[in-house]
C-alpha positions in Angstrom: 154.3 147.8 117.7 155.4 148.6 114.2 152.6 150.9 112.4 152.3 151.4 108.8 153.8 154.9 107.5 151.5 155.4 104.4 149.7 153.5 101.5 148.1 150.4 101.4 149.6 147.1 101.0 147.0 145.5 98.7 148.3 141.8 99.6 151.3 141.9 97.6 154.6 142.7 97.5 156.5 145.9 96.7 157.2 145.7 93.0 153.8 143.3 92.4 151.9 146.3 94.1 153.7 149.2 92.2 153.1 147.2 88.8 149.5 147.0 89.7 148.9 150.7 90.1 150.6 151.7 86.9 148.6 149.6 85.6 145.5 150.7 87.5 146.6 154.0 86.2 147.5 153.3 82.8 143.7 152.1 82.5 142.4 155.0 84.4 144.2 157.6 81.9 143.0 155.6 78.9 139.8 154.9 79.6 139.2 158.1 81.8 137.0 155.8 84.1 137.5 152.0 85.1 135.7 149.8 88.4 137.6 148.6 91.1 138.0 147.7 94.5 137.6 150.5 97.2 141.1 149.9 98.1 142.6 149.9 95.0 141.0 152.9 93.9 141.8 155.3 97.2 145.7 154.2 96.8 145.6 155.0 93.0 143.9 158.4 93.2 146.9 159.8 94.9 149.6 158.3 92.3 147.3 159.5 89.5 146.8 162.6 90.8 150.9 163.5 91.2 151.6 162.3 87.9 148.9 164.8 86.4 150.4 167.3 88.2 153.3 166.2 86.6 151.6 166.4 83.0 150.3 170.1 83.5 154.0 171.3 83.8 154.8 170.4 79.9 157.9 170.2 79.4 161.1 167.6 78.4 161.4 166.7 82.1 158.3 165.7 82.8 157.7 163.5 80.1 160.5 161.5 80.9 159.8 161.4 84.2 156.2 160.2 82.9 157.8 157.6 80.5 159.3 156.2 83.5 155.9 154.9 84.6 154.0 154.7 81.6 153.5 153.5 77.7 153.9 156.3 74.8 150.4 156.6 74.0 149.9 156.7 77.9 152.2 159.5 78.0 151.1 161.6 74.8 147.4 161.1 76.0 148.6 163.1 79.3 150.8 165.8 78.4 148.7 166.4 74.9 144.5 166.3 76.5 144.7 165.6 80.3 147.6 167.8 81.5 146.0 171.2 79.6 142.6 170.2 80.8 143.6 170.5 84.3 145.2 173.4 83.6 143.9 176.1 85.9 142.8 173.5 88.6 144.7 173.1 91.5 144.2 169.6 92.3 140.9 167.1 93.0 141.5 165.6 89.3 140.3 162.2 90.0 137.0 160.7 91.9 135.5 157.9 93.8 132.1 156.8 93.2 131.4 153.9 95.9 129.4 150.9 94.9 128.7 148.8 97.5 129.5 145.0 97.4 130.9 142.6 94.9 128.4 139.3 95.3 131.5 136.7 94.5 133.6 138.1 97.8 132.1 140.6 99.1 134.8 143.3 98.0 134.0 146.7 98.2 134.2 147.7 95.0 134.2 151.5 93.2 134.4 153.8 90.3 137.1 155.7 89.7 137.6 158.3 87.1 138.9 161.6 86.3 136.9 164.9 86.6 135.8 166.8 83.8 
């Protein structure tokens, strides 16, 4: 039986899914909190939390690696506030908040948003 290696498929295809959490993530950065499914959120929180990583490093590379995923004013936002924030911590940047059920579908839904 063929077993998933990692991630979640989020009922969509590969590049629908991976437009949806730089998206996700775009919103997350800019708005340092949004409200999503459970799902959704526990995939993001580990693409967020590389690409911070990636923002605490501060240099050329990494903002073109960054540019890559995201917007400019995504991009200055992370390298200029988030990525010195984060500065002496060693990872944990982001965090779920559970909610319960949505009444419409019965999704499980959560906060996500970056620690202070």
């Amino acid at each position: 039986m063929r077993k998933l290696k990692r991630g979640r498929k989020l009922s969509r295809e590969k590049d629908q899914r991976k437009a949806l959490l730089k998206s996700l993530a775009a919103a997350l950065i800019l708005g340092e909190k949004i409200k999503t499914t459970e799902a959704k959120a526990k995939e993001m929180s580990s693409f967020v939390e590389k690409q911070i990583t990636r923002a605490k490093i501060n240099d050329l590379h990494s903002r073109r690696i960054l540019a890559k995923f995201f917007t400019g004013d995504v991009v200055k936002k992370m390298m200029n506030e988030i990525g010195p924030r984060y500065k002496e911590r060693k990872g944990g940047y982001t965090r779920i908040i559970k909610l319960g059920q949505n009444k419409s579908n019965a999704a499980k839904m959560a906060f996500i948003e970056l620690v202070k």
